[in-house]
C-alpha positions as CSV (number, residue, x, y, z in Angstrom):
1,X,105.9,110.4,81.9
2,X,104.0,106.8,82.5
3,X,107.6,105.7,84.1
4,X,106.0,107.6,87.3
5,X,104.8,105.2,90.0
6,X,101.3,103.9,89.9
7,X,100.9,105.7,93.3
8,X,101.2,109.2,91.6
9,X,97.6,108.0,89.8
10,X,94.7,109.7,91.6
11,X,92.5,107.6,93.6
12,X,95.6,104.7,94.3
13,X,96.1,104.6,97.3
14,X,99.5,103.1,99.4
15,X,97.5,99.3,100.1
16,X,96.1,99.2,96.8
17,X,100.0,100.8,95.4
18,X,101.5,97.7,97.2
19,X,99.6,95.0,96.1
20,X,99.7,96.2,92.4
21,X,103.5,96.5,92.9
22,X,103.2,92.8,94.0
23,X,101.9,92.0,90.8
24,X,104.8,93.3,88.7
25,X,102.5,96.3,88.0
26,X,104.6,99.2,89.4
27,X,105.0,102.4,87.1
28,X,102.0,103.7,85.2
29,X,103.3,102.2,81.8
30,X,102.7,98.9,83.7
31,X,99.0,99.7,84.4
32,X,98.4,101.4,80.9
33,X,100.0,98.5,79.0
34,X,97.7,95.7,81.3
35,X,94.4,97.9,81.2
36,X,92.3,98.0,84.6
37,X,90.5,94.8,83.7
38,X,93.4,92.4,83.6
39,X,95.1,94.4,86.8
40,X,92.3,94.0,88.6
41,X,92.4,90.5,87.3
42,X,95.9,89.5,89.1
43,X,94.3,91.1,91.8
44,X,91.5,89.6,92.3
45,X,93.7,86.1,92.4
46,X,96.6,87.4,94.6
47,X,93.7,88.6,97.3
48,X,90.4,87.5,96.2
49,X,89.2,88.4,99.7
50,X,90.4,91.5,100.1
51,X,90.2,93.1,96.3
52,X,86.6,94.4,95.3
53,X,84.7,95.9,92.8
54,X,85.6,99.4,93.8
55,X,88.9,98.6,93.0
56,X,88.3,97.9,89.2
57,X,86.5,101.0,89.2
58,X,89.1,102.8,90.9
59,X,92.0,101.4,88.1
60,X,89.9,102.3,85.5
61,X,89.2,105.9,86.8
62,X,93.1,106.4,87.6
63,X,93.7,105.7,83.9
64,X,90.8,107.7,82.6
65,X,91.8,111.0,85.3
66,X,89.1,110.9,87.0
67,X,86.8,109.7,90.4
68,X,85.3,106.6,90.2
69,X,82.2,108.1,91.3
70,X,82.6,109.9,87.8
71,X,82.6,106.7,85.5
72,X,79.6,106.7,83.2
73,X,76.9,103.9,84.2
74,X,77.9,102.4,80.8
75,X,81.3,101.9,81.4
76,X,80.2,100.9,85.5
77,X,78.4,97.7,83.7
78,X,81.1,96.6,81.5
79,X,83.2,96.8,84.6
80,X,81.1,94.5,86.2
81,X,80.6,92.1,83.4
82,X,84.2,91.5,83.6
83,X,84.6,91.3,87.3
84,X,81.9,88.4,87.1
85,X,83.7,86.6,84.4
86,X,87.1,87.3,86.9
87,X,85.2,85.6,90.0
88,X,83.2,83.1,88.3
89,X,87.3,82.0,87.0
90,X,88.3,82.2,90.7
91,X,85.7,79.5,91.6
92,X,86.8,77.9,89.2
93,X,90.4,77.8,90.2
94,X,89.7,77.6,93.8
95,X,87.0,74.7,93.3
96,X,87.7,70.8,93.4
97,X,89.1,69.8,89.8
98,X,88.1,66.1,90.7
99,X,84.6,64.2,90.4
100,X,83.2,61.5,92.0
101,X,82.1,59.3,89.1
């Protein structure tokens, strides 16, 4: 059953079915065994323009069966808390390594 696509997943739509496919994260299996947090994750550094918050909530519902809409608050902020951690790495990674001493 989690051999299906990722695009069989409510709420995954074809641009957001590619781009998880371009991270190696093609069947369901592949996004159950990742979690949304570290998808979203790959993501985020693939396409850190173009990948928001909504699409963290939007893994995590898909796994869960639901809407996003439908997440309780308390799982919304834990959602968050990671995607700052995720884009305060990014900054990170996309900053200057060197200093001016």
């Amino acid at each position: 059953m989690d051999r299906v696509p990722v695009s069989t997943l409510s709420g995954i739509g074809a641009v957001t079915q590619k781009r998880l496919e371009e991270a190696g994260i093609g069947t369901v299996a592949d996004l159950r065994a990742l979690g949304s947090v570290e998808a979203y994750r790959r993501l985020r550094f693939m396409s850190p323009r173009q990948v928001s918050l909504n699409a963290l909530y939007a893994l995590e519902a898909a796994l869960r069966g639901c809407h996003w809409l439908d997440l309780p608050s308390s799982v919304k902020t834990v959602l968050q808390q990671e995607a700052t951690a995720i884009d305060e790495a990014l900054r990170r990674g996309l900053s200057p390594r060197c200093r001016r001493d």
